[in-house]
C-alpha positions as MATLAB code, in Angstrom:
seq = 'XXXXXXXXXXXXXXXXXXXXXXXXXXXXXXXXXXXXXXXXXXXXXXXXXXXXXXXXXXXXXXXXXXXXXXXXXXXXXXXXXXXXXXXXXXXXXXXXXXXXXXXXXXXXXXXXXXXXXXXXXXXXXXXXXXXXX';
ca = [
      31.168  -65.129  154.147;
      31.705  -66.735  157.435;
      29.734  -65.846  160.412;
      30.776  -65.921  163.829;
      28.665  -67.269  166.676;
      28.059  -65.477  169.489;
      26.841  -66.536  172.785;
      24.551  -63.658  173.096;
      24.254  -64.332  177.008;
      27.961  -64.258  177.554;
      27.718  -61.116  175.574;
      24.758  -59.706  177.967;
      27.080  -60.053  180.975;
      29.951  -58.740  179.388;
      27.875  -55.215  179.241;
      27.996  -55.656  182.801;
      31.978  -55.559  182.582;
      31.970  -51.301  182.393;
      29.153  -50.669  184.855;
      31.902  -52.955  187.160;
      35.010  -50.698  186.384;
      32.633  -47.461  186.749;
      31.828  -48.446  190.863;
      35.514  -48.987  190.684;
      36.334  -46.004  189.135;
      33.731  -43.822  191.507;
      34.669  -45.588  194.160;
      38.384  -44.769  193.841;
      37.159  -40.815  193.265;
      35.671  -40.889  196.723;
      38.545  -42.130  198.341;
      40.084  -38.852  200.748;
      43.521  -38.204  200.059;
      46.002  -38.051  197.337;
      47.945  -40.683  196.084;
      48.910  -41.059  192.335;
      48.973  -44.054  191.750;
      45.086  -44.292  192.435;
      45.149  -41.327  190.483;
      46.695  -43.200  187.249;
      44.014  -46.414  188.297;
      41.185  -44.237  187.883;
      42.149  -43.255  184.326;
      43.115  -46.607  183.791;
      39.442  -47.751  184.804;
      37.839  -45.157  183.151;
      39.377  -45.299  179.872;
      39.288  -48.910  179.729;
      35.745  -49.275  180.345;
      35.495  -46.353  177.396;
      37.313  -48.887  175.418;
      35.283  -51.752  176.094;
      31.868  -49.725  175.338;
      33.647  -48.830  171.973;
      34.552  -51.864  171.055;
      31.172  -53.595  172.294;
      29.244  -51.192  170.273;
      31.807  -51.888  166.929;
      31.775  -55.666  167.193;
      28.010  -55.042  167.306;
      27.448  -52.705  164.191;
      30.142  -55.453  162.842;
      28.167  -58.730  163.218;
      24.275  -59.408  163.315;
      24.287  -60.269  166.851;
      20.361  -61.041  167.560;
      17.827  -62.835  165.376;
      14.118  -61.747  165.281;
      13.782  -64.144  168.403;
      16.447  -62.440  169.838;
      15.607  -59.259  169.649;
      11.944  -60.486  170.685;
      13.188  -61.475  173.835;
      15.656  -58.441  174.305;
      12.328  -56.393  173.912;
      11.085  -58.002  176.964;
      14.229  -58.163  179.172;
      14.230  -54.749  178.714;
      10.465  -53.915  179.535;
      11.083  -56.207  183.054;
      14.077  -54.273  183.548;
      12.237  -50.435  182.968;
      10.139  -51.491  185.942;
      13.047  -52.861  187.866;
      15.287  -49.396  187.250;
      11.798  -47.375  188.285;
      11.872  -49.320  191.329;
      15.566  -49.315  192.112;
      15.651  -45.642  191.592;
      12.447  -44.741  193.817;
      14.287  -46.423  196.357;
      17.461  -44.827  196.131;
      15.471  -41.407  195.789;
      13.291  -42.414  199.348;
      16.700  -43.708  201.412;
      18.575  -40.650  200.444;
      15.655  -38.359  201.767;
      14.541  -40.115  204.171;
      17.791  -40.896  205.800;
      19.528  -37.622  204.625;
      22.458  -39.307  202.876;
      24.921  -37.392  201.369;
      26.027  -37.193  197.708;
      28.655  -39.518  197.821;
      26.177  -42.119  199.086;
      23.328  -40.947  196.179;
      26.513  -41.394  194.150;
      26.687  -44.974  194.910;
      23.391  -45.754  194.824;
      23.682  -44.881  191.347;
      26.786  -46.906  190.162;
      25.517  -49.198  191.971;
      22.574  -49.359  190.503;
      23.654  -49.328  187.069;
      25.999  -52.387  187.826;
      22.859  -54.448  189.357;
      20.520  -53.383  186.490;
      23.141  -54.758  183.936;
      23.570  -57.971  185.873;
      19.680  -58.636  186.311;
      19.367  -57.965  182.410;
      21.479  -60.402  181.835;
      20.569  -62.951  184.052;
      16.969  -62.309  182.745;
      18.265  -62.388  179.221;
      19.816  -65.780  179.784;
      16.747  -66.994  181.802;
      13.619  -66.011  178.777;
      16.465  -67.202  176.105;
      17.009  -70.654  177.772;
      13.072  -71.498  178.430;
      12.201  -69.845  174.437;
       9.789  -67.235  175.812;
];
């Protein structure tokens, strides 16, 4: 059986591909006033980044993505990035208090967020990968 190789840090950043179309999506819901064709591009973002999770999470049951080094250094990206997301979100928590945002901005803090915790994993991923931490 043939085995496909995988870049696994083009495949980090392409997680990062449905936390993009998400801010899109919540940024389009925030939008005042009706028009439908934003309506039919928020489906359209929303079901294609459904799509893309799905078919991330079959091509990985599929195929044997990470090794035991792999998965050694996923194990840290991911510790770095707990503290990271704990920091992030004690911000977000503090600015929204403290300058009495509303929900639409807590809103985007979170999307937001979520798309700049996916892009630091990868970019740590790809960092501890290319030095062989």
């Amino acid at each position: 059986m043939k085995t496909k190789s995988t870049n696994l840090s083009v495949w980090m950043f392409l997680k990062a591909v449905p936390a993009a179309l998400l801010l899109i999506y919540y940024g389009m819901c925030t939008w005042d006033g009706y028009d439908p064709t934003l309506r039919y591009l928020q489906a359209v973002s929303l079901v294609l980044a459904g799509v893309i999770v799905l078919w991330q999470v079959s091509y990985a049951g599929k195929n044997r993505l990470f090794d035991e080094f792999a998965w050694e250094n996923l194990k840290t990206t991911d510790s770095i990035c707990l503290k990271i997301a704990y920091a992030l979100m004690v911000i977000a928590a503090l600015a929204c208090v403290l300058a009495d945002f509303s929900g639409m901005i807590a809103g985007y803090f979170v999307v937001g967020g979520i798309l700049l915790l996916t892009i630091i994993r990868a970019v740590i991923f790809a960092v501890i990968d290319k030095k062989g931490m």
